[in-house]
Each structure stands twice: as structure tokens, then as C-alpha cells.
N, C-alpha and C positions, 0 to 999 in steps of 0.2 A: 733788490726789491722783489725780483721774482720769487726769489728762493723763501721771503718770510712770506709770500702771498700763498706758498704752495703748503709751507709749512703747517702755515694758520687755517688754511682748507683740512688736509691730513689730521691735524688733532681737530676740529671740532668735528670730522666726520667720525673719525673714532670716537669721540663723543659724546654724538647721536646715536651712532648705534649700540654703545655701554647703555644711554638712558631709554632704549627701546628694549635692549633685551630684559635690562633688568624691569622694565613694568609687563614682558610678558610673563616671565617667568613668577612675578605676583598673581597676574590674572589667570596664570594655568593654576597657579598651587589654591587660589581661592575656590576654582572650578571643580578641580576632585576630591578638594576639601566638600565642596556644597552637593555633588553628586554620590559621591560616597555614604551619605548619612543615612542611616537607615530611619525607616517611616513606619512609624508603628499606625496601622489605622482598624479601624472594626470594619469597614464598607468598604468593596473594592471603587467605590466613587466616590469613596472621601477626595482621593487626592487628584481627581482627573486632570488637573493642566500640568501634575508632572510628566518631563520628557524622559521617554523611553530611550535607553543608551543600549539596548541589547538583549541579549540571553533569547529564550526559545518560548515564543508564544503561541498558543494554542491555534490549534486548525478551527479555519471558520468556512464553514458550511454554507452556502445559500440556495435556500429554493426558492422557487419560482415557479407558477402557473403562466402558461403562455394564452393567450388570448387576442385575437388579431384585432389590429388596429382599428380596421374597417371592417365592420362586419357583412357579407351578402346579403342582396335582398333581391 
């Protein structure tokens, strides 16, 4: 009785893991399918809630006037 108790654990865990890899391997191929697509737009804020995956974005600058918090008196 041990041996079909062990057996029957051994195949549905091999099981599970067949039905895990195969739905990541859906969700990876959906994802580079869906980031790969190139976006034709006229405004660089047409598309602002897309996520940046990489490549080399431009240097940002900040200035600033300093001004104390408290001023004397």
C-alpha cells in the first residue's frame, strides 16, 4: 500500500509541475509577444503607462534655486 501511496504522490507531482511549466511558458511567450510590438505614436505622451524594459534614456538635468527655509529677522 506504501509503494502505490508513493507512487501516486510521484506522478501527480510530476504532473503539477508539467501543468505549471507549461502555463509559464504560455505567459512568457504572451509577454514578449506583447512587449516586442512596436508602437507607432505622433506624441511622446501618447503612450505614457507603457513600461520601459530598457535601452539608454536621456540625461535629466535638475535645477534648483536654494532658498532657506527660515528666513532671519
Amino acid at each position: 500500500m506504501r509503494g502505490f501511496t508513493l507512487l501516486t504522490a510521484t506522478i501527480l507531482t510530476f504532473g503539477y509541475g508539467f501543468a505549471a511549466q507549461a502555463a509559464m511558458k504560455v505567459d512568457r511567450a504572451e509577454t514578449i509577444r506583447r512587449v516586442s510590438a512596436k508602437i507607432e505614436t505622433t506624441t511622446p505622451t501618447a503612450d505614457a503607462n507603457r513600461v520601459w524594459y530598457g535601452g539608454m534614456l536621456a540625461p535629466i538635468t535638475v535645477e534648483a534655486k536654494a532658498a532657506p527655509a527660515c528666513p532671519k529677522t
